[in-house]
N, C-alpha and C positions, 0 to 999 in steps of 0.2 A: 506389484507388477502383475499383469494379465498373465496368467498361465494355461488360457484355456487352449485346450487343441480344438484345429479348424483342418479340415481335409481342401486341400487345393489339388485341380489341374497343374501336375509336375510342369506342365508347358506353359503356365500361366505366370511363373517365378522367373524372377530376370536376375542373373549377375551382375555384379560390378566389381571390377578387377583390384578396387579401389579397397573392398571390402573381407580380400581375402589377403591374408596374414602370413599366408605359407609365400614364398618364392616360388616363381617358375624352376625352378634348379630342383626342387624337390619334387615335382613331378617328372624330371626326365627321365626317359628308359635306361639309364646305369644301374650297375648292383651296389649303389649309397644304402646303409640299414633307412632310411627315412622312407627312401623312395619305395624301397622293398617292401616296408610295414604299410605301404599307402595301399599298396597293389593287394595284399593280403586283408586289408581293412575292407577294401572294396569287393574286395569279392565273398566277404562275409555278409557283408549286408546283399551279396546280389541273393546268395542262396536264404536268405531269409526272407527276402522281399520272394522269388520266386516263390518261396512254398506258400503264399498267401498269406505272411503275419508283416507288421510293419517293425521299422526300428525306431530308436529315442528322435520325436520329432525335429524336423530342424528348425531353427529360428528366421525372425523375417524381420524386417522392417515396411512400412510404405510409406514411400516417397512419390508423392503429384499423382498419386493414384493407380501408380503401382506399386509392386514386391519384389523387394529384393533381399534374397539369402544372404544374414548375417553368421549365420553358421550354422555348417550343415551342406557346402559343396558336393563334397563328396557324395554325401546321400543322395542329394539333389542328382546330381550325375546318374547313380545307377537307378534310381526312380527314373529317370528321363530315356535312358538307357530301355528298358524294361518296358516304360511305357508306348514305345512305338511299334510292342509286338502284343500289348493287351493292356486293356483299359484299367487303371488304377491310380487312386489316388494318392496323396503322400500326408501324411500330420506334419503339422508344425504351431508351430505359439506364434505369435504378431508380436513385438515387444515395443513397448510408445518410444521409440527411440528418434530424435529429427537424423538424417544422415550422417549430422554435424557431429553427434551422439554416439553413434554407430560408429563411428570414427577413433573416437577418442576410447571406447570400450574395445576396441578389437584385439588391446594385451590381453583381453582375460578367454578368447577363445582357444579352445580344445585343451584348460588347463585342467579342467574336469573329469574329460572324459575324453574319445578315441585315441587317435595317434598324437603323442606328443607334440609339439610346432618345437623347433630345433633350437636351440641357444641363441642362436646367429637371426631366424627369424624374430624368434620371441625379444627380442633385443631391438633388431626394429622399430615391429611393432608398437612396442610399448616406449621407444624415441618418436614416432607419430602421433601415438595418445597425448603425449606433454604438450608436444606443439598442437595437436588440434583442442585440447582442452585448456588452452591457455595456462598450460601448467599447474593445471589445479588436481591432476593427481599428486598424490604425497606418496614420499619413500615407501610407507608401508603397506600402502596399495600396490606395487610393483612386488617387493619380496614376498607378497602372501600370495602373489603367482609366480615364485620359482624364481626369481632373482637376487640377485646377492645384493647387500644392501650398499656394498661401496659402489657395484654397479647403478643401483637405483639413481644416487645420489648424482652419478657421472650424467644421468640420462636427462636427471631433471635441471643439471646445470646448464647443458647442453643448449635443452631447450631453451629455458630464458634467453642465452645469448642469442637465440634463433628466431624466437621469438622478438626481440629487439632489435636487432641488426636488419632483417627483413620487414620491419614494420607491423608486424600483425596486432590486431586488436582483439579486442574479444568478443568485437560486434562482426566480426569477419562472417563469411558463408564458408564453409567446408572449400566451396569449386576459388574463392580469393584467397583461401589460406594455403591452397596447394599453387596457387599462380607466384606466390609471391615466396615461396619457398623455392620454386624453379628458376623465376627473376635472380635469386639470391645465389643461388649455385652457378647459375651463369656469368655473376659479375664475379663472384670466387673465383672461376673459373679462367677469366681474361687475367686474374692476378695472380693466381698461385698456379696456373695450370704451365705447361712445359714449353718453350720457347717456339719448338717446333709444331705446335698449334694442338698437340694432343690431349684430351682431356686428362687429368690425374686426379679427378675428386669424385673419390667412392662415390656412390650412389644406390638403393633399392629401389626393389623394380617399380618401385612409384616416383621416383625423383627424390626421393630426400637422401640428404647427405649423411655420412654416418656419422653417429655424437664425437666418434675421433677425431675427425677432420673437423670441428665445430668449434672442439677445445683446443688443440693440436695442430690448428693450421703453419703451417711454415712454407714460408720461400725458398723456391726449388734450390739445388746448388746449383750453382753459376757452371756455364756450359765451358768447351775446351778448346779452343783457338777455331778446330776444323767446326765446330758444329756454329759457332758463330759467326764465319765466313760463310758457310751456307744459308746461314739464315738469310745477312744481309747480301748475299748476291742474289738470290730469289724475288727478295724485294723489291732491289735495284733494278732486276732484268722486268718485273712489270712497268716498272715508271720507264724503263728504256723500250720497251714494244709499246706504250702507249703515246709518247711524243717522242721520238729521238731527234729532236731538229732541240728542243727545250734542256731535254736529260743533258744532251751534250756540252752544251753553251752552261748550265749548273756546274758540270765537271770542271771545265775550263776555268770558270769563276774560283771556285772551291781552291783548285791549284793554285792558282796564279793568288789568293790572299792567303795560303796555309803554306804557300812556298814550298808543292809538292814537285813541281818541274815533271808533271806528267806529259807526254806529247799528244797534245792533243789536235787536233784540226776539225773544224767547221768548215762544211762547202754546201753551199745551198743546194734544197733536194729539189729538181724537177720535178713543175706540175706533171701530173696525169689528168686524163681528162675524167676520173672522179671527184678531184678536186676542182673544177670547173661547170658541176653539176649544181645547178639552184634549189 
């Protein structure tokens, strides 16, 4: 692997949200230890980079002729930071990674070196890697970055069924193997999700489901007389504001073969002269 350092315009590096491993949760301004260590992290490298020395390069990829930070945000941040009050550059290594690459390695960031990535992300994470490297990480590729190995095993089972159930190949692009994991949560979605139309299927902030909900799917329990009555009067009251001259004449039918003896009456509705518009 190329190790060379190459000095880049900090403004010259693109993100991709895609590529980063932490959650947005752990940058929020709460007093969480993660979010606390990030702020402290950062401001070490700011007083380093100000006195004029650099810190441990960050890493890149290029993709269609650009770069983008595969790790090393943070740095990037306060190099960008810094750089808008004087002119400096930043190191970093290029690593030959395709995106698709870059994807499927992003368990193994910051298992080295800075702030930890949290259980919770690094657990993600490395449920991404499976499914975008068609599963071809192994168990103990995952535990020699800080996973326990019955977890390992859960992540790569995971995967497979995810990998299969949504279609993916191995010939996929990174941008089809994320569509088709989104397609896939959404048709979960229509089946396990809550009557009342609310989503209930985990997700990370890139769309993928959590390996729980993967192995573990179940049907919601069954709702309770009031919340089933709402459902189907909701329903009812749209097909009734969309035709009630039809809705009604259905009712009447319904009755009179189920032998509900509802009272119902039909009386023709008066044109208006919108109904007389060509």
């Amino acid at each position: 692997m190329n190790e060379t350092i190459t000095y880049f315009d900090p403004f010259e590096i693109q993100t991709d949200p895609n590529l980063q491993v932490r959650s947005s949760s752990a940058f929020d301004d709460d007093l969480t230890n993660e979010s606390e260590s990030l702020k402290a992290m950062r401001n070490r490298i700011r007083q380093v980079v100000t006195a004029g020395h650099h810190v441990e390069p960050i890493k890149l990829i290029k993709c269609d002729g650009e770069y983008f930070v595969f790790d090393g945000h943070n740095r990037l941040e306060v190099y960008q930071e810094i750089a808008e009050k004087q002119s400096l550059k930043i190191p970093a290594i290029v690593l030959p990674y395709t995106r698709k690459e870059a994807l499927a390695q992003g368990y193994r960031v910051n298992t080295q070196h800075g702030v930890a990535v949290s259980l919770g992300d690094s657990t993600k994470a490395a449920f991404r890697a499976c499914v975008y490297s068609y599963n071809a990480i192994q168990t103990k590729d995952l535990t020699q970055n800080g996973l326990s190995d019955s977890l390992a095993q859960k992540l790569r089972r995971a995967a497979k069924i995810l990998i299969e159930e949504a279609e993916i190949s191995e010939e996929d692009s990174a941008e089809t193997i994320q569509s088709k994991v989104i397609a896939w949560t959404g048709r979960m979605a229509k089946k396990y999700g809550r009557a009342d139309g609310a989503n209930t299927i985990p997700r990370d902030h890139l769309g993928f489901p959590s390996y729980r909900f993967v192995l573990e799917r179940k049907t919601p329990a069954k709702f309770n007389e009031k919340q089933r009555i709402a459902q189907l009067a909701d329903k009812l009251e749209k097909i009734a504001q969309a035709d009630p001259d039809i809705f009604l004449a259905a009712l009447k039918k319904i009755s009179r073969n189920d032998r509900l003896d509802l009272p119902i009456r039909i009386s023709k509705r008066k044109l208006d002269s919108s109904d007389l518009e060509f």
